[in-house]
N, C-alpha and C positions, 0 to 999 in steps of 0.2 A: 447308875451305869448308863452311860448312852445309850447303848442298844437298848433297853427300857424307856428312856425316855421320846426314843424319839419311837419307839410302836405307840407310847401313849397317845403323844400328837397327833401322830394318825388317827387312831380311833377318835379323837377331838373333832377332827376334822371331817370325820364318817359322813356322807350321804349316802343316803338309805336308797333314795330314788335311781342315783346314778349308778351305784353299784349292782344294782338290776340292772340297768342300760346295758353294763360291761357283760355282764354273764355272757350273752348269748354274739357280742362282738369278739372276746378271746378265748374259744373253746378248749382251748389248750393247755387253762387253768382250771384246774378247782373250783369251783366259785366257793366254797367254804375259807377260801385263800384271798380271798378280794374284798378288801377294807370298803371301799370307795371312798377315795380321795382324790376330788378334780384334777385335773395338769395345773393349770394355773398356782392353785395349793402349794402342790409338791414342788416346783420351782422355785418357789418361794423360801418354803420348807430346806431346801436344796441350799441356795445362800446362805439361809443363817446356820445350817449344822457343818456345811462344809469347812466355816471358822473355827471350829470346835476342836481343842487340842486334841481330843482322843477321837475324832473323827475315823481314824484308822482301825479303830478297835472294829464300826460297824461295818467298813469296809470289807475286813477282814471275817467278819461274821456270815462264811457261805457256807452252804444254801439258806437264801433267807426262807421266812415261813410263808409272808407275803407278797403278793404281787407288787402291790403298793410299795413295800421295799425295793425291793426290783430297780421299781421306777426310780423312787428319790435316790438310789445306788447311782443310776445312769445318766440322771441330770447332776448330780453330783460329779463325775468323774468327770461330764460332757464341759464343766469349767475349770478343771486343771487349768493354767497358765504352763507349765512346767512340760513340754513334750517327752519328752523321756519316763517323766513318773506318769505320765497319760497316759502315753502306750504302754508300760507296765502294770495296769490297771485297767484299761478294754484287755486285754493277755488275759488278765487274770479273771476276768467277769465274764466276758464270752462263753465258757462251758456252765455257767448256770442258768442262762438265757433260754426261759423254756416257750416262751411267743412270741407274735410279731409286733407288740406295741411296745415291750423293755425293747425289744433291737431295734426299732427304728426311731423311737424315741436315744437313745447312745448317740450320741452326733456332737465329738469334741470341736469345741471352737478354732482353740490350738494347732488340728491339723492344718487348717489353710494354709499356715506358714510352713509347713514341712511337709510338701504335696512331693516330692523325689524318695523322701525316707518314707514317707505314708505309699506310695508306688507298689517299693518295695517287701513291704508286709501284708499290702492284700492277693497277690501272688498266693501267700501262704494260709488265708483264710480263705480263697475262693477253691483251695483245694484240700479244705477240710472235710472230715465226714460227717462235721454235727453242722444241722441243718438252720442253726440259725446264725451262726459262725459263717459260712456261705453266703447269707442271704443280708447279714453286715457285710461284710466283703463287697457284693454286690451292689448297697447303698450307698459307700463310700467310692467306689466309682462313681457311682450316678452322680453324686453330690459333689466331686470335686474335680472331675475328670475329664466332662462334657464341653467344655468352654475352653481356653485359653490353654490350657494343658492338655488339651485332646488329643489320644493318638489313636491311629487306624488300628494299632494289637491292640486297645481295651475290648473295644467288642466284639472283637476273634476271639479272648478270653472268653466272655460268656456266651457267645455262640454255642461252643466248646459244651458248654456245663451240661450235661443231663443228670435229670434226678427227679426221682419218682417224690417229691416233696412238692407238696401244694404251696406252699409257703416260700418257698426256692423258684419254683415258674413262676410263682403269679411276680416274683421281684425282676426277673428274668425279663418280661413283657415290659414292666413298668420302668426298665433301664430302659429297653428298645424303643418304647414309645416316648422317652424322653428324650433319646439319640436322636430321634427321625425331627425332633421338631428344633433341637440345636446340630443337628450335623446328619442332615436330611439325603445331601447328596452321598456321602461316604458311609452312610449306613441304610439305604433305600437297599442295595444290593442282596443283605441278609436276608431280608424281607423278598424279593423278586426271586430268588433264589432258595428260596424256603430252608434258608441254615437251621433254622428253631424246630421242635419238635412240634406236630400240625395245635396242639391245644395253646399252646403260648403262642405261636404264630399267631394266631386268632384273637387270644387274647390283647397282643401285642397293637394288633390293627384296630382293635373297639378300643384301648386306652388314647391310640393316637388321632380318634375321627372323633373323642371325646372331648379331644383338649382343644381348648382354642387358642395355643400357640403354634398350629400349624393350620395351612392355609387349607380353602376351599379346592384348590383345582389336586393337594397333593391330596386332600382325603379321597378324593373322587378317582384318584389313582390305587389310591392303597384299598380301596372298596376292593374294587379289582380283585385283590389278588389272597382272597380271602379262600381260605382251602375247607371245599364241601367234606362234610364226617363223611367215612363213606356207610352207605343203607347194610342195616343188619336182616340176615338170616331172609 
């Protein structure tokens, strides 16, 4: 059966070393659930099962047991050619999403070409209640939305988001600090204006004096306007 064969793989493919690395990188799993199996591997991994007629069976096979499933699930679906059976398939994977490296790892190729119908459906993930369903929503922004397709409602959207999820802000910043360095002037204002709740705010301005795709003179602005915790008790 596929589902057997490809958990054997993995465990084939086991590093011992790196699957310690992960423990304390995704708290959010088990670590009795994490095979270790490199990215590279599994992409690979990814190709040859995705030709596999009954491919559908493992798909089909949710909740998986592993992490590592997870992944090869997500790089898998992330090569549909087929956008309609794509999006029916992030739909259906999304609510088993329990960290942030299966969700940001998910990143179909596919979408590029249908960034109006893709629009239209993160609308409907950014106003989910499950927190990594969100925080996709939020990455597919980031990743398709910033450049050429930009519009001034995207980051009124996430302005918009509060959520007591660590995992939800800390995406929340890492959109803004990508905003500010592709559309610096039409999203500075969020920022000067303190739209973000003050912990993303902050973090938003360290991700952006980090990156070196935005200039000296605008970091030295955004220092600025960094909002003091206020002193307890």
């Amino acid at each position: 059966m596929i589902i057997d064969d490809i958990r054997k793989e993995l465990f084939r493919h086991q590093d011992s070393k790196y699957r310690d690395f992960q423990y304390s990188l995704i708290p959010t799993v088990n670590p009795e659930n994490i095979i270790g199996v490199r990215t590279p591997v599994l992409k690979d991994l990814a190709k040859q099962f995705a030709k596999h007629e009954d491919i559908g069976l493992f798909l089909d096979d949710l909740p998986h047991r592993y992490f590592d499933e997870n992944q090869l699930h997500a790089f898998i679906i992330s090569g549909i050619r087929d956008y309609e059976l794509c999006m029916a398939e992030v739909i259906r994977f999304l609510p088993y999403i329990d960290n942030w490296a299966t969700c940001d790892q998910l990143s179909p190729k596919v979408f590029r070409k249908h960034r109006p119908e893709l629009a239209e459906q993160l609308r409907l993930w950014i106003d989910s209640d499950q927190t990594y369903t969100v925080r996709f929503g939020i990455g597919m922004l980031m990743q398709h939305f910033l450049d050429e397709d930009f519009d001034p409602a995207y980051p009124e959207i996430v302005a918009g988001i509060r959520s007591e999820e660590y995992y939800v802000n800390m995406m929340i910043s890492w959109y803004f600090a990508t905003a500010l360095a592709k559309q610096y002037d039409a999203v500075l204002p969020y920022i000067e204006n303190r739209r973000l709740d003050v912990w993303t705010h902050n973090k938003t301005i360290q991700k952006a004096v980090e990156s070196y795709r935005i200039t000296p003179e605008h970091k030295d602005h955004l220092k600025t306007l960094r909002i003091k915790a206020p002193k307890r008790g």
